[in-house]
C-alpha positions in Angstrom: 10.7 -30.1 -37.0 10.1 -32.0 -33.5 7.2 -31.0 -32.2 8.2 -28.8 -29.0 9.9 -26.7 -31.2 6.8 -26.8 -34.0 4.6 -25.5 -30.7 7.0 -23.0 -29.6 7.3 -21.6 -33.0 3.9 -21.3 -33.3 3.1 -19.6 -30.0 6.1 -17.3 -30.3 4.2 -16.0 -33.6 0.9 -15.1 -32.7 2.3 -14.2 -29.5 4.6 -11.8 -31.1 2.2 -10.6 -33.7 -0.5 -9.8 -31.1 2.3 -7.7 -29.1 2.3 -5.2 -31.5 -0.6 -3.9 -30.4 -0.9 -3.8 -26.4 2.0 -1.5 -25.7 0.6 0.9 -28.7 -2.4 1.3 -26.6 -0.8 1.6 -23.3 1.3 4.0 -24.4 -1.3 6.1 -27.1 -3.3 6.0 -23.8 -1.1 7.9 -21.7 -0.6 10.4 -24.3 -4.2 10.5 -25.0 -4.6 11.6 -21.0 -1.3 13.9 -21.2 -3.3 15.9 -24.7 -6.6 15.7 -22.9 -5.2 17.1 -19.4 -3.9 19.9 -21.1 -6.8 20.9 -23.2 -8.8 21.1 -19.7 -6.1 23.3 -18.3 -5.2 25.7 -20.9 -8.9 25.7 -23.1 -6.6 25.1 -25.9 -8.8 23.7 -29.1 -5.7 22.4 -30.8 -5.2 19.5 -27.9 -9.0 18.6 -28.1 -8.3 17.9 -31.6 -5.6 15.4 -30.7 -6.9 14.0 -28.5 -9.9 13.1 -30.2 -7.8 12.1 -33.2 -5.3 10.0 -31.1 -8.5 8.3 -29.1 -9.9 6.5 -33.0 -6.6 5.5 -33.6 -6.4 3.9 -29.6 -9.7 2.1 -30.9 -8.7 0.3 -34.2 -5.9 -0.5 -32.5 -7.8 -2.2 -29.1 -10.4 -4.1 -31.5 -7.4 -5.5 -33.2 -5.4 -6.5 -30.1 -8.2 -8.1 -28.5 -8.9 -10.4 -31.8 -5.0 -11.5 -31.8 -4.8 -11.7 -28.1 -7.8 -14.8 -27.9 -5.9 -17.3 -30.0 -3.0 -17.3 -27.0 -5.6 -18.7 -24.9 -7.1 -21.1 -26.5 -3.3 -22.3 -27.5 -2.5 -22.5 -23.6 -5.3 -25.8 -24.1 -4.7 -27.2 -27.2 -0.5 -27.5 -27.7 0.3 -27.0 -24.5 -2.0 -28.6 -22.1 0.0 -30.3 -19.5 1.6 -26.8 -18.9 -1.8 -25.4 -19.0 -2.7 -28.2 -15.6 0.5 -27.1 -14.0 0.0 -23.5 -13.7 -4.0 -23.7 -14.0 -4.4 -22.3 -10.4 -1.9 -19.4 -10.6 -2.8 -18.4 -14.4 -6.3 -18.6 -13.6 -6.0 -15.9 -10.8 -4.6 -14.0 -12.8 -6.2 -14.1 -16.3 -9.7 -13.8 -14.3 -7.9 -10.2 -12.3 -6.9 -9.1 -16.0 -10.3 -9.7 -17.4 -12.1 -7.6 -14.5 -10.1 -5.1 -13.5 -8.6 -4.8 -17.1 -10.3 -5.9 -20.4 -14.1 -4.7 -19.1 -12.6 -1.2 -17.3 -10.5 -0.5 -20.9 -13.8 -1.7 -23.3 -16.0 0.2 -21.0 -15.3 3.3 -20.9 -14.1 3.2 -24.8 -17.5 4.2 -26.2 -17.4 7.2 -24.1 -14.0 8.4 -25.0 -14.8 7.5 -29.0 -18.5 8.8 -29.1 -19.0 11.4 -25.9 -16.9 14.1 -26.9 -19.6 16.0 -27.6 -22.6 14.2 -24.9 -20.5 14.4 -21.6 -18.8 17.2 -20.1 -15.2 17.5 -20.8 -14.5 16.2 -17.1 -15.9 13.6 -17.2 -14.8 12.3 -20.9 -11.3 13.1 -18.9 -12.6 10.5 -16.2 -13.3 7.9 -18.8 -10.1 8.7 -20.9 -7.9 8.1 -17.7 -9.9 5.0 -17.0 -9.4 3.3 -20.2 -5.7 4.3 -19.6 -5.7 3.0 -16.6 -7.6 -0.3 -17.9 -4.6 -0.5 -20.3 -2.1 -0.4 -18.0 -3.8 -3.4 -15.5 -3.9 -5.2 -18.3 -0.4 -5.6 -18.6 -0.2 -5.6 -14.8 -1.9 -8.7 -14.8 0.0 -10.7 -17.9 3.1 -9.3 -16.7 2.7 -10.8 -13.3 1.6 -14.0 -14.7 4.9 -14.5 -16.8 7.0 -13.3 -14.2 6.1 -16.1 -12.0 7.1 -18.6 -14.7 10.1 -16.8 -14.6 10.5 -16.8 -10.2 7.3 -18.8 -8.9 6.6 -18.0 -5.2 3.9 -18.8 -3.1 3.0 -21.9 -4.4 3.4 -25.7 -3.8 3.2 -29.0 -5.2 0.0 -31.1 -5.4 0.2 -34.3 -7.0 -3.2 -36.3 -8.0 -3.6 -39.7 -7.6 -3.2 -39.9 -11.0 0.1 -38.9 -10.6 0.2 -35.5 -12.0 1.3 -32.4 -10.8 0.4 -29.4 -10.3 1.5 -25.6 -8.7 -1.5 -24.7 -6.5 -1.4 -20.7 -4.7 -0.6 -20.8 -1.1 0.1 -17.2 -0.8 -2.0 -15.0 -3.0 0.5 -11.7 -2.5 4.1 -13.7 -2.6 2.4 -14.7 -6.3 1.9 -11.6 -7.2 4.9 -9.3 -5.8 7.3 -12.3 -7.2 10.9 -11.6 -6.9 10.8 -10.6 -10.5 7.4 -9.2 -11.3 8.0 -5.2 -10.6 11.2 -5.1 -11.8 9.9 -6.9 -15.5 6.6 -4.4 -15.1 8.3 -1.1 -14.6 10.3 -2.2 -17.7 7.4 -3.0 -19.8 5.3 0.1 -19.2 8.4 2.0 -20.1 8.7 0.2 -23.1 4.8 0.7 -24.3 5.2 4.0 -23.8 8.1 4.8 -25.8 6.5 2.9 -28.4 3.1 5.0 -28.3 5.4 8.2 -28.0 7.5 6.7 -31.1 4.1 6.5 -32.9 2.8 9.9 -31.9 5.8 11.5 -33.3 5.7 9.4 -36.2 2.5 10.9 -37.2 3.1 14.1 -36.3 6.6 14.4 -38.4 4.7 13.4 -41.0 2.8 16.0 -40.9 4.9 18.7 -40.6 7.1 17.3 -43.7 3.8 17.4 -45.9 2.9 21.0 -44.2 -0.3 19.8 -42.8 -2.0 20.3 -39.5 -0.4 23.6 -38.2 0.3 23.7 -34.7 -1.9 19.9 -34.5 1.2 18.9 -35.8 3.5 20.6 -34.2 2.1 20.5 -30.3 1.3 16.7 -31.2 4.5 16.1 -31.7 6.1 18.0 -28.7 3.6 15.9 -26.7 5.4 12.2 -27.5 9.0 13.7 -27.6 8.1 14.0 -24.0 6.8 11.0 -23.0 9.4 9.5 -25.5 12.5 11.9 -23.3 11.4 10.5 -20.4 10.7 6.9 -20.6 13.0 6.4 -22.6 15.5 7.7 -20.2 13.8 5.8 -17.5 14.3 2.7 -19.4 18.4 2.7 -19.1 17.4 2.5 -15.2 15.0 0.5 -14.9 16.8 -2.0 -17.5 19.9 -1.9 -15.2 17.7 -3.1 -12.3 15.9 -5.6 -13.9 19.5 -6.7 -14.6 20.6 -7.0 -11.6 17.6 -8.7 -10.5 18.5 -11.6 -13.1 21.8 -12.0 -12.0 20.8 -12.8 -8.2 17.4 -14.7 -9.6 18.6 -16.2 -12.9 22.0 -16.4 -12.9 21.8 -18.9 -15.9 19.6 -16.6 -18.2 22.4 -13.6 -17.2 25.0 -15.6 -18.5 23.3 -16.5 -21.8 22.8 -12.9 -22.2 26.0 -11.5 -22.1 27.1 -14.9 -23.5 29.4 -15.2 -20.1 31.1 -18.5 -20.7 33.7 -19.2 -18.2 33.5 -18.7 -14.6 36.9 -16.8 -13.4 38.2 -15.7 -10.4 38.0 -12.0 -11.9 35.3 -9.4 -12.9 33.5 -10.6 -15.8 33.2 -8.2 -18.8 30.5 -6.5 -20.7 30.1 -6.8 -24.4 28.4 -3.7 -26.3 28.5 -6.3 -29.3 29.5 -9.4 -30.9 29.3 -13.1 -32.4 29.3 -15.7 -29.9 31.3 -19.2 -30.7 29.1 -21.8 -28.7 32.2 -23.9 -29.9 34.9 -21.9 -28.5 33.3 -20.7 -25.5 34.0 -17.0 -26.0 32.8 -13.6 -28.3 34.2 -11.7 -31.2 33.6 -8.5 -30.5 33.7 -5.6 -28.3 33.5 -5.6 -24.7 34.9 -3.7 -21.7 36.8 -5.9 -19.4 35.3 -5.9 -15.9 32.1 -4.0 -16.6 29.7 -6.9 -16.4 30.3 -7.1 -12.6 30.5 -3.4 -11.7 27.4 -3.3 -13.3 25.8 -6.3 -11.3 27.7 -6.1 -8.1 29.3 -2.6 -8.2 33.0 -4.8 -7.5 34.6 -4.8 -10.8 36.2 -7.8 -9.4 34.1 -9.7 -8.1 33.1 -12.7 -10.3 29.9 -13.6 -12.1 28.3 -17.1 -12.6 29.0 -18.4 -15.9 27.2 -21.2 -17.9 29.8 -23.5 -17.1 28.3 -23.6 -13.7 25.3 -25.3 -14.8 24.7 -28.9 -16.5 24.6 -28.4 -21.0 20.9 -29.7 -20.6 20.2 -26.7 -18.0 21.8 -23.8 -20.3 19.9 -21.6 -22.8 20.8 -21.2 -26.6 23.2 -18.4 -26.4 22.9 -17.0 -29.7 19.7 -15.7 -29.9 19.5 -14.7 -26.4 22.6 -12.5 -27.0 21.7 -11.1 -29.9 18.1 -10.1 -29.2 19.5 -8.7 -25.4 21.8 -6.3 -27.5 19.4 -5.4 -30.2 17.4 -4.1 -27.5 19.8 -2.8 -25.3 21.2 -0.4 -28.8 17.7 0.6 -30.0 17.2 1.7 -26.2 20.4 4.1 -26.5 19.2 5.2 -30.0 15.8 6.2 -28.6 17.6 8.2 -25.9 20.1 9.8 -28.2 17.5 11.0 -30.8 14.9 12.4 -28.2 17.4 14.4 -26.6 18.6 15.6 -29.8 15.3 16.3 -31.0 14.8 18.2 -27.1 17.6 20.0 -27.6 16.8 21.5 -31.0 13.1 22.2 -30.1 14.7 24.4 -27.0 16.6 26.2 -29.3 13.4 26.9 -31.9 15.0 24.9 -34.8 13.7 21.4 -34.8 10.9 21.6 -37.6 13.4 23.1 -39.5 15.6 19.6 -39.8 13.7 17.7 -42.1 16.1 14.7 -42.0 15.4 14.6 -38.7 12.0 14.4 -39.0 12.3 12.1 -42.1 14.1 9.9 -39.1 11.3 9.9 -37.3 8.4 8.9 -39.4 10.7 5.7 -39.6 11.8 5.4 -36.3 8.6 4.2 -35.0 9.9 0.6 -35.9 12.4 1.1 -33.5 10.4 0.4 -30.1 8.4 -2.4 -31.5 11.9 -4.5 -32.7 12.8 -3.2 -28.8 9.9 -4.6 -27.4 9.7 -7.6 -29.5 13.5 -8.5 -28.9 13.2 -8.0 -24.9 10.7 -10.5 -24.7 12.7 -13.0 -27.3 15.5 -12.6 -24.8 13.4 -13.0 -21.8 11.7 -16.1 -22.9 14.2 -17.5 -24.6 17.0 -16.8 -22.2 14.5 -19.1 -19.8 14.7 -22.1 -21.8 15.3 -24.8 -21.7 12.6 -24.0 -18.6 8.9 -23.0 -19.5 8.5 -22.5 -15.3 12.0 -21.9 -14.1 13.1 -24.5 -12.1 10.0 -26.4 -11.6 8.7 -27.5 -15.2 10.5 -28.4 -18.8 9.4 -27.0 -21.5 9.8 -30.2 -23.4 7.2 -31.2 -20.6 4.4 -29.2 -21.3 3.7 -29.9 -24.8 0.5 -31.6 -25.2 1.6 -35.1 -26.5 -1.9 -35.7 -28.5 -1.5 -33.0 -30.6 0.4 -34.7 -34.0 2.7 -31.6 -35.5 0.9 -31.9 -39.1 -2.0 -30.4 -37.0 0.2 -27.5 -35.4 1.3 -27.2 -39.4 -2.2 -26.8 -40.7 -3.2 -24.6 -37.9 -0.1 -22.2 -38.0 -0.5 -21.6 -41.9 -4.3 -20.4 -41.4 -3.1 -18.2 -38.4 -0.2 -16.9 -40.7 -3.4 -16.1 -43.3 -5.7 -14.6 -41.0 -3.2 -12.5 -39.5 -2.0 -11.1 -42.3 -5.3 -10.0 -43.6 -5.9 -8.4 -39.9 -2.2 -6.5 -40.2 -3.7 -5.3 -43.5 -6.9 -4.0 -42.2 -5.2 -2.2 -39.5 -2.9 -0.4 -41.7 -5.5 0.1 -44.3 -7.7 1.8 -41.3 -5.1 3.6 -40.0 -3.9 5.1 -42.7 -7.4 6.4 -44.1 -8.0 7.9 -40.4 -4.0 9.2 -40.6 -4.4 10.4 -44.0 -7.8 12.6 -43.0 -6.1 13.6 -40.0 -7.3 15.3 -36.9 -10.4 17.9 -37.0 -9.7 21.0 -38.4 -9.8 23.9 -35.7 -12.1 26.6 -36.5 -9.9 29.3 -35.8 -12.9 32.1 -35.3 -14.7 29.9 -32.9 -11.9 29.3 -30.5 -10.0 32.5 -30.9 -7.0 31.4 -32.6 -4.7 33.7 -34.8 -1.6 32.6 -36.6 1.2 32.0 -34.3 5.1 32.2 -35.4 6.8 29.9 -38.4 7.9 27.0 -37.6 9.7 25.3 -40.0 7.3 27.1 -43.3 4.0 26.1 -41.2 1.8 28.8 -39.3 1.5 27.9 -35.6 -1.9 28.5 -34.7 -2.2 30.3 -31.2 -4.9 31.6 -29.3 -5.1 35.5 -29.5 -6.0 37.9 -26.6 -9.7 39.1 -26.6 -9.8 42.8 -26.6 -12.8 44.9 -25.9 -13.4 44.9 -29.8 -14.6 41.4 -29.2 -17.4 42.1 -26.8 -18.6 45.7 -29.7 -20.9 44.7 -32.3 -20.3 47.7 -33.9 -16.3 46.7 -34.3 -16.6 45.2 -37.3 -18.2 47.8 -39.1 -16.1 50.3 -37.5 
């Protein structure tokens, strides 16, 4: 293995192992302020629970994130240092914004929403849960800008040493930021974090209700992230269409490697739900729908669409896994749209913790949004290639050249070994805290009273005081 491809490799691992966990907390965040807000509007015990439960899960979660997330950096110097010169002035902008307005807002407020539940008044532990949210959230702001500029740079130019080497140095601070890409590819990503933290709310709770645990915790828990899960979800089909579209007029190249659009015709181009590509052939086996691809782009089912042959063989992306991963992601997103609504639907009509193959479905499904995450970013990244900054920089340039691969070998096998035993802490953590569960509610003291059946389990709900509550002598009457 040449050793672009050995660094790649190894990047695309620990990059992809530490993405498990940032969209888990963006999105357990955001339920974590939806559960809170409603416990300060309604005095309802059963959402204090949760969201003190969901909070110690949103901390195991940050420590390990932020341990899997500091290799990254220090791999930016090591493997892939002339990169690391080229974009030093427009990465460092941005990974210094991340760290102030992100990583200390999230960590700092953290303690209060673990430990203050019970030393600051609920407003204020509100204040800090929505700021560690928010923290979350800039976080991804940040990265996401970062990358997006590989993927369209603007406001920059060229300065060359006297050395000879070059570098991209900010000339416009805001045209950096608000790229032609970078809302587009954020709107899509927060989407994405939160089905995932939805996905894993629900996961949770189903569980719960199939092992008849939890009451109403489980039950209102779950309603919570089908949701947030409804709704982005739903949101994503839109936002993925723009982001699209955006591609096609920006990265016409990477479009075509996506829908593995060969040939360049004087008619609309079609879309493929799915399919094998034949690099050799130059066309799919599967099933597409003639035309689609430019309605879709250009609302002219017409018109046509760039094609790979329009650019050099050097300047075109591997098709297969840019296809492949692109569709993966594009069907998980219409299964996590189907299943929510279905799962809406029932709970409108009072039957959903009765179907326990639905919920069965469920406690699995939480998979789903991290192979959807994990495949849009293959696609993304990969669908840039053979450009690590589009246009500007190779990525078989940016490899550093004194690194020998036996090194990147060595170093990749510990990683592999120390990552593993992190993904077992995490789930040996999380399941002790899942299996324990959230604070029983103590039904006297909040003035709860069995609620209706819901699929064999008690819903607990709070009852009306009556003026028997206020009479000492009630109880002995």
């Amino acid at each position: 293995m040449d050793l672009v491809l050995l660094s790649r490799v190894q990047f695309a691992l620990t990059v992809m192992f530490h993405y498990i966990f940032p969209p888990l907390t963006i999105g357990l965040g955001l339920v974590m302020v939806i559960g809170e807000g409603i416990y300060l509007r309604t005095r309802k015990p059963e959402y204090r629970a949760l969201a003190q439960f969901w909070s110690k899960l949103f901390a195991v979660t940050f420590a390990v994130g932020v341990a899997t997330g500091i290799v990254m950096e220090f791999e930016f110097g090591t493997n892939w240092s002339t990169y690391s010169r080229f974009v030093g002035d427009v990465f460092g902008s941005a990974l210094a914004a991340e760290g102030i307005f992100a990583f200390f807002l999230e960590s700092g407020f953290l303690a209060v929403v673990v430990f203050g539940w019970n030393r600051v008044s609920p407003r204020w532990h509100y204040f800090a849960t929505v700021m560690v949210f928010l923290g979350s959230v800039f976080s991804a702001v940040w990265i996401v800008i970062a990358n997006s500029w590989q993927q369209t740079p603007a406001g920059y130019h060229l300065v060359t040493s006297a050395a000879g080497l070059t570098r991209a140095e900010i000339t416009d601070f805001w045209a950096m930021v608000f790229n032609p890409s970078s809302m587009h590819r954020l709107g899509h990503v927060l989407l994405g974090a939160f089905v995932q933290g939805a996905f894993f709310v629900m996961s949770i709770s189903a569980w719960y209700v199939l092992r008849r645990r939890h009451g109403a915790l489980a039950t209102r828990g779950f309603d919570v992230g089908l949701g947030v899960a409804l709704v982005a979800s739903s949101l994503l089909l839109l936002s993925g269409h723009g982001q699209a579209v955006a591609v096609a007029h920006n990265q016409p190249a990477k479009l075509a490697a996506l829908e593995a659009h060969f040939n360049t015709s004087n008619q609309g181009a079609p879309l493929y739900l799915f399919g094998i590509p034949d690099v050799e052939a130059k066309r799919v086996a599967g099933v597409g729908v003639p035309r689609l691809l430019s309605l879709l782009v250009y609302g002219d089912p017409d018109r046509p669409v760039t094609a790979l042959d329009s650019f050099p063989e050097d300047q075109q992306p591997p098709i297969g896994v840019t296809f492949q991963s692109y569709h993966a992601m594009v069907a998980l997103g219409m299964f996590f749209i189907g299943i929510t609504a279905m799962a809406a639907l029932l709970r409108w009509r009072g039957r959903l913790y009765d179907q326990r193959w639905l919920m069965w479905v469920f406690v699995v499904a939480v998979l789903g949004p991290i192979a959807a995450n994990q495949s849009g970013w293959v696609a993304a990244e990969v669908g840039r290639q053979p450009w690590v900054v589009y246009g500007l920089l190779k990525t078989s340039d940016a490899v550093s050249k004194t690194v020998p691969a036996g090194q990147i070998w060595v170093s990749m096998a510990l990683f592999c070994a120390v990552y593993s035993g992190l993904l077992a802490f995490w789930l040996l953590v999380l399941n002790s805290k899942i299996q324990l569960g959230p604070e029983p509610v103590d039904e006297d003291r909040d003035g709860a009273r069995p609620g209706p059946m819901l699929g064999g389990m008690a819903v607990l709900e709070p009852r009306a005081r009556t003026a028997d509550d206020t009479n000492p002598d009630a109880e002995k009457a």
